[in-house]
C-alpha positions as CSV (number, residue, x, y, z in Angstrom):
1,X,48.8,-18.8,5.6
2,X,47.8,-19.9,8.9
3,X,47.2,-23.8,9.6
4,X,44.0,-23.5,11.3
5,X,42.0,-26.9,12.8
6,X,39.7,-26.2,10.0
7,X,42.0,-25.8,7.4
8,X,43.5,-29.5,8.3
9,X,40.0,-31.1,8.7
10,X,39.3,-29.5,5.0
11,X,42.9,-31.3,4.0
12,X,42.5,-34.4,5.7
13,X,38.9,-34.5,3.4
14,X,40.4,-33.6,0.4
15,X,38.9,-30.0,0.1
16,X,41.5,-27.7,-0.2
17,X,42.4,-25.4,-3.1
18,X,45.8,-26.2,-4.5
19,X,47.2,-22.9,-2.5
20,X,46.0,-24.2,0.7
21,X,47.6,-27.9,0.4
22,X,51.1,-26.1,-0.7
23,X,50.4,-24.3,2.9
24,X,49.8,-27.5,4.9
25,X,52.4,-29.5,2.7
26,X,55.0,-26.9,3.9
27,X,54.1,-27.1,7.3
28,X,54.0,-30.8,7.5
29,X,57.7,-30.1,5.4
30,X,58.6,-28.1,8.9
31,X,58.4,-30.1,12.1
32,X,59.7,-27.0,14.6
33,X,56.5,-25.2,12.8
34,X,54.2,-28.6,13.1
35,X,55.2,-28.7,17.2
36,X,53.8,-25.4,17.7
37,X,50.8,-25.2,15.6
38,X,49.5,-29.3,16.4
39,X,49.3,-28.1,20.2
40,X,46.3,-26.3,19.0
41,X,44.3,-29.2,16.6
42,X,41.1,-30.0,19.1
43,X,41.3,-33.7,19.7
44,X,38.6,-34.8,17.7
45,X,40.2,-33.3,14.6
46,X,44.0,-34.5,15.3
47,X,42.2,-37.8,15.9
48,X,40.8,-37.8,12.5
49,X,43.4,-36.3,10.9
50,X,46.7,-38.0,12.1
51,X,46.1,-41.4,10.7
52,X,46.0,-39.3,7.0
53,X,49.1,-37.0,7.9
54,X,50.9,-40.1,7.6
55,X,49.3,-41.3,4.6
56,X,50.6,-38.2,3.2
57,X,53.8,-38.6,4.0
58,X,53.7,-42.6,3.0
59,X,52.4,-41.7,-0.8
60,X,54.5,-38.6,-1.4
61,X,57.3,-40.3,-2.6
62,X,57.6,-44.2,-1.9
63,X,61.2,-45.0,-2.0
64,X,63.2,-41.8,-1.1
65,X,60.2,-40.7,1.6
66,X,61.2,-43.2,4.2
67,X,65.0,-42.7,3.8
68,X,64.7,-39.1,4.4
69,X,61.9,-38.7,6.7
70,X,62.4,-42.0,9.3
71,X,63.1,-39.3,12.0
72,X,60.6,-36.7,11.1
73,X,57.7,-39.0,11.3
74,X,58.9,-40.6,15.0
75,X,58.7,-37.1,15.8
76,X,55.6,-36.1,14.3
77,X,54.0,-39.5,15.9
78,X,55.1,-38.6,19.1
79,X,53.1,-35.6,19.0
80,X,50.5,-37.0,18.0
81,X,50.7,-39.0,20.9
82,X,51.2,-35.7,23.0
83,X,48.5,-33.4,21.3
84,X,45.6,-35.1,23.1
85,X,47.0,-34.0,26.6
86,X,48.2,-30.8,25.4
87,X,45.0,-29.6,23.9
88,X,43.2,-31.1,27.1
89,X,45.8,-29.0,29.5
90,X,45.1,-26.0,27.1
91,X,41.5,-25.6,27.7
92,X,41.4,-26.8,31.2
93,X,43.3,-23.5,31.7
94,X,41.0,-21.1,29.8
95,X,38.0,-22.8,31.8
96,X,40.2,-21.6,35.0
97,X,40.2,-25.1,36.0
98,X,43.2,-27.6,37.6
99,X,45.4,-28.6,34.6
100,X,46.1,-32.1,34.0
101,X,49.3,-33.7,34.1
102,X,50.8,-34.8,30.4
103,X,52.4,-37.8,30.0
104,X,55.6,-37.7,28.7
105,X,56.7,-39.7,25.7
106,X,59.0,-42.8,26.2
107,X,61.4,-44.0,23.2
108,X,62.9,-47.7,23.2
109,X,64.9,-48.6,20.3
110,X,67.4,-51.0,18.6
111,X,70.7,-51.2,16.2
112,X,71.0,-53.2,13.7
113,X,72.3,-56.8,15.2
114,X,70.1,-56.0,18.5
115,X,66.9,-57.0,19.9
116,X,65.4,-55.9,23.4
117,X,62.5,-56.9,25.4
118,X,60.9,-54.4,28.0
119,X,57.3,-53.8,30.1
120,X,55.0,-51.1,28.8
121,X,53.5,-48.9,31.4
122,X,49.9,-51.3,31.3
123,X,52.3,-54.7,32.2
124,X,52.2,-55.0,28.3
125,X,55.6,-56.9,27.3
126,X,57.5,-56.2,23.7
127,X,59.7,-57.7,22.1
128,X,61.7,-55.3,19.6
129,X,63.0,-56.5,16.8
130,X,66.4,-55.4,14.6
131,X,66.7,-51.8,14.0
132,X,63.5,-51.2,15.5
133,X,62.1,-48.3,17.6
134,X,58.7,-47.8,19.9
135,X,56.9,-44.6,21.1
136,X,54.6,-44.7,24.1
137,X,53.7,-42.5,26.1
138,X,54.8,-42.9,30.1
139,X,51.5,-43.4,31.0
140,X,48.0,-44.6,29.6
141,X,46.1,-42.1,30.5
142,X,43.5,-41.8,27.5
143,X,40.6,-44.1,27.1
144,X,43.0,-46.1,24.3
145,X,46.4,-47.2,24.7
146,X,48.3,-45.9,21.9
147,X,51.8,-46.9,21.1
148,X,53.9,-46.1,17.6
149,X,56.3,-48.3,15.8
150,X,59.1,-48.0,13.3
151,X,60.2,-51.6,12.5
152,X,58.7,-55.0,14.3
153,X,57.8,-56.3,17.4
154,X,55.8,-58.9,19.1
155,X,53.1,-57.4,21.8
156,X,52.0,-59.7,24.8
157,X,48.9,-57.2,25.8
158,X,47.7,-57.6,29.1
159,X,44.0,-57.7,28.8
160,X,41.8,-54.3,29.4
161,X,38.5,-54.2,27.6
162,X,37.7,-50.5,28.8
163,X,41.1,-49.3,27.1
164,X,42.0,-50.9,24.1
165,X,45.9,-51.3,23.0
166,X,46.8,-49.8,19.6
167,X,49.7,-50.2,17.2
168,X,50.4,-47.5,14.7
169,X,52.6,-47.6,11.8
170,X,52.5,-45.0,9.2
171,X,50.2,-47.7,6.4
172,X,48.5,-49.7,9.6
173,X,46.8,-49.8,12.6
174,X,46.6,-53.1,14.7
175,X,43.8,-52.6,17.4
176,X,43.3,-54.9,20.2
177,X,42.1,-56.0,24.1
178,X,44.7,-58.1,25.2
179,X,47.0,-60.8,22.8
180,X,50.0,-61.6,21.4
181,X,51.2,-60.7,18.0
182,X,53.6,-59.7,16.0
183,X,53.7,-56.2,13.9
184,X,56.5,-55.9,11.0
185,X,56.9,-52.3,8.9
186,X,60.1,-51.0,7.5
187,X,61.0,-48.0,6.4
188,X,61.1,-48.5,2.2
189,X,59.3,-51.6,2.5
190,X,55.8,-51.1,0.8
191,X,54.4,-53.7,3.2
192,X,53.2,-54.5,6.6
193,X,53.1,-57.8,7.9
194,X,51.1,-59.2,11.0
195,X,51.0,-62.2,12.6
196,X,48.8,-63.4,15.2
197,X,49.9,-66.2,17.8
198,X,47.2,-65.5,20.3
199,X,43.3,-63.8,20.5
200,X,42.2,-61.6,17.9
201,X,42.9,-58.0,16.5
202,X,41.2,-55.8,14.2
203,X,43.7,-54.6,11.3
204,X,43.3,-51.7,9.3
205,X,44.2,-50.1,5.9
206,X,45.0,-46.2,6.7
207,X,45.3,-46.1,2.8
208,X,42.1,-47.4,1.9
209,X,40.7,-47.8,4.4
210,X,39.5,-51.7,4.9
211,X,39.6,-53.8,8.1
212,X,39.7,-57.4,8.8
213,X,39.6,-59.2,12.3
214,X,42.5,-62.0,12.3
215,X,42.4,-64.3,14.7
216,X,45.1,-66.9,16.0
217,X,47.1,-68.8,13.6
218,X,46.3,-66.5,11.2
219,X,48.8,-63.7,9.2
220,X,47.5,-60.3,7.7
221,X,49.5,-58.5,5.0
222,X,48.5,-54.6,3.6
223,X,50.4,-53.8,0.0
224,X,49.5,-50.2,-0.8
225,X,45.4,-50.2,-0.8
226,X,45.3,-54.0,-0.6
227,X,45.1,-56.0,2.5
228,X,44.6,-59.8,2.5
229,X,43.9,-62.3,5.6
230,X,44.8,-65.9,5.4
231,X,45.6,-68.6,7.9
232,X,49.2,-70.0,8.4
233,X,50.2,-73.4,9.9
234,X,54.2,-74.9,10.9
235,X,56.8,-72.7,10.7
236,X,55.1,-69.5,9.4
237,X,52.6,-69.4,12.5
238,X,55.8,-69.2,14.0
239,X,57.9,-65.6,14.6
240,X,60.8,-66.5,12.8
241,X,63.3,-64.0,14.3
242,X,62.1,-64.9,18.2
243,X,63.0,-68.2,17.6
244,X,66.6,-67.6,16.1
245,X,65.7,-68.4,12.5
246,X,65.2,-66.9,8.8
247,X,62.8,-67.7,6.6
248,X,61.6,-66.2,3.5
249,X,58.9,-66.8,1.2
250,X,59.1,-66.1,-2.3
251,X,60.9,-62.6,-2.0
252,X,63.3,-60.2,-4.0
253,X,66.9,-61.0,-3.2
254,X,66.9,-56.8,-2.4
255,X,64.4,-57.9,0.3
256,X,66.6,-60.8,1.5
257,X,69.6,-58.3,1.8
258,X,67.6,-55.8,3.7
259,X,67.0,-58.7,6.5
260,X,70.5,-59.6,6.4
261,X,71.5,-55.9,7.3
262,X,69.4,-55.5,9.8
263,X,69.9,-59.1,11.6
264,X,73.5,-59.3,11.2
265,X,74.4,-55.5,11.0
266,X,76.4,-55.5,7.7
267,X,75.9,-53.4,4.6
268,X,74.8,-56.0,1.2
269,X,75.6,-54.5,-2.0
270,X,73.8,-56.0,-5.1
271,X,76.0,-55.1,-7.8
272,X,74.4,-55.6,-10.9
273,X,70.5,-54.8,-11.4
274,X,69.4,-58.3,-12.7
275,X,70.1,-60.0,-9.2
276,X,68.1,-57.3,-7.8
277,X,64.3,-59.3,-8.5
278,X,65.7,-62.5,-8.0
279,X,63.5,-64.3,-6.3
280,X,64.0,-66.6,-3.2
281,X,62.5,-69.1,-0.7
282,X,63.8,-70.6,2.4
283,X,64.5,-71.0,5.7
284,X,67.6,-71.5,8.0
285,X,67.4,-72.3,12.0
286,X,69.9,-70.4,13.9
287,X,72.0,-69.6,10.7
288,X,75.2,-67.9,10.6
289,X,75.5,-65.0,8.3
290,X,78.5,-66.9,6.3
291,X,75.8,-70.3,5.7
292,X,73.0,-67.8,4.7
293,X,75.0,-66.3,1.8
294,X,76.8,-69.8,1.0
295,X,73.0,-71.3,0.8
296,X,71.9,-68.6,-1.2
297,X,74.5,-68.2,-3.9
298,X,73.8,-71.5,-4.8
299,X,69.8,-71.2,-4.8
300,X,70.0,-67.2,-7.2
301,X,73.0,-68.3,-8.6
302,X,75.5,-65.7,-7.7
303,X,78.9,-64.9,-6.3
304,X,80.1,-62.7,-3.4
305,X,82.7,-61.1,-1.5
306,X,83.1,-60.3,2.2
307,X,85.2,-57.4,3.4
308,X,84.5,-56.9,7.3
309,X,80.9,-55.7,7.1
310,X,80.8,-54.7,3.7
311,X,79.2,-57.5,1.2
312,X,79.2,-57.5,-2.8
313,X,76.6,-59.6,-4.2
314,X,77.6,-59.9,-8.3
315,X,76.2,-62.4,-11.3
C-alpha cells in the first residue's frame, strides 16, 4: 500500500481502517522508506501531522519505545525539519521556477558527564545538558524557528516577533519570541519538565492537546495527557544543573539513579525491586558523586558498592 498525503492526514485524524494503519505503522517502522516517501507530504499536512507521528511513537510502547527508537525519532525529527524545504524545492521545479536552497540540518550533542553551550544560527544561545542532543536546521529560513531536542537545555532566545522560536520534544512543544528557559525530556521518562527564568512561553500537550502560557518564575510539567502550571520560588526557580547542584523533589530512587548516570557518567544498578519506588527529596550544591550516594543511603535506607563505574544499590 502506498503512503499517500491523504492516507497520513486520514491517520493523523484517526480514520483509517485497521489495514491502512498496519501500512502507515510499517512505514513509520522503516525510516529508509519514511525519507523517501515524507519528501512528498505537502507542508500543510506534514505540519499537522508530525506533531501526532511522534505521539505515535510516544504511546506505542512506553518503556521499551524510547530505548529502542532514541535514534529513529532524531532522525525522523530531522526530517521533519527538512520536509518543508524539500516539498517547497519540489514544486518550485514543476512550476519551472528557480529552486530554493535547503537548509541543512545541524546536530550538537552530549555524553554522559558533558555539557556544552553553543550560538544557534538566530544569535540564540543553548546550553545542553548531560546526554543531551539538539537538531536545528543551519539556517532559519521558515516563518518559525524550529529546533528538536532529546534530553534538556536552557534557551536564551534572542527576540524576533515575526519568527517565533520552537522547542519540540516528542510529548511537548515550548513556543516562544525571545526568553530564557529551560526544557527537560528523557528518553523513558514519562515527563517533561519546563522552567521559565525569563518572559513567557506558550506550552503544549501534543497528547491532549492543552496549552498554558507560563511566565517567569513559574515551572510547567506534562505527565501523559496531564499538564499542570505553578509558580516556584528559591532554589527550584533556579536550574539546578547550571549552577552545579542536584536537587530532587519527592522522586523514585530509579529516577534519582537515572540523574546520577547521566551527570556523573556511571551505570546504577538497583538490585532488589523494593528500593526501586523509594522515594526521595533533596538537594546537594556542587556534590561529589561519593557524598550523593553516602547522603542517600542514609535518607532510603540502603547499602552500596562501587566498582569503577559500575554501582549496586541493595536493601
Amino acid at each position: 500500500m502506498n503512503i499517500t498525503p491523504e492516507l497520513l492526514k486520514r491517520y493523523t485524524e484517526g480514520q483509517c481502517t485497521p489495514a491502512e494503519i498496519q501500512a502507515v505503522e510499517q512505514w513509520l517502522d522503516a525510516p529508509e522508506t519514511a525519507a523517501e516517501a515524507i519528501s512528498e507530504i505537502p507542508d500543510e499536512i506534514r505540519r499537522e501531522s508530525g506533531a501526532r507521528v511522534w505521539e505515535r511513537l510516544q504511546v506505542l510502547d512506553a518503556q521499551p519505545l524510547w530505548a529502542r527508537y532514541r535514534h529513529y525519532l532524531s532522525g525522523i525529527a530531522a526530517m521533519l525539519l527538512l520536509a518543508s524545504g524539500v516539498v517547497w524545492y519540489l514544486f518550485q521545479n514543476k512550476k519551472g521556477q528557480e529552486p530554493v536552497k535547503v537548509a541543512a540540518i545541524q546536530i550538537s550533542s552530549t555524553q554522559k558527564g558533558e555539557t556544552r553551550q553553543f550560538a544557534l544560527p538566530d544569535g540564540s544561545v543553548v546550553m545542553l545538558g548531560y546526554d543531551s542532543e539538539l537538531r536545528y536546521p543551519s539556517t532559519f529560513t521558515d516563518s518559525i524557528r524550529r529546533v528538536v531536542l532529546i534530553g534538556e537545555a536552557q534557551f536564551s532566545v534572542k527576540k524576533n516577533p515575526k519568527q517565533p522560536f520552537i522547542v519540540e520534544t516528542a510529548a511537548a512543544q515550548t513556543r516562544v519570541l525571545g526568553t530564557v528557559f529551560d526544557v527537560k525530556e528523557y528518553p523513558g521518562e514519562a515527563h517533561t519538565a519546563l522552567l521559565v527564568t525569563e518572559g513567557k512561553v506558550k506550552f503544549t500537550n501534543k497528547i491532549s492537546p492543552k496549552s498554558e502560557i507560563v511566565t517567569a518564575g513559574m515551572t510547567g510539567l506534562i505527565e501523559g495527557k496531564r499538564l499542570s502550571v505553578r509558580a516556584v520560588s528559591g532554589v527550584e526557580a533556579e536550574v539546578s544543573w547550571l549552577n552545579n547542584a542536584l536537587r530532587f523533589d519527592d522522586v523514585p530512587l530509579t529516577q534519582v539513579a537515572r540523574e546520577l548516570e547521566r551527570r556523573y557518567n556511571v551505570s546504577i544498578q538497583i538490585r532488589d525491586e523494593a528500593l526501586k519506588n523509594q522515594r526521595y527529596t533533596g538537594s546537594f550544591k556542587k556534590p561529589t558523586l561519593n557524598a550523593v550516594l553516602g547522603s542517600l543511603s542514609i535518607a532510603v535506607d540502603f547499602r552500596y558498592t562501587v566498582q569503577g563505574e559500575s554501582i549496586s544499590i541493595y536493601e
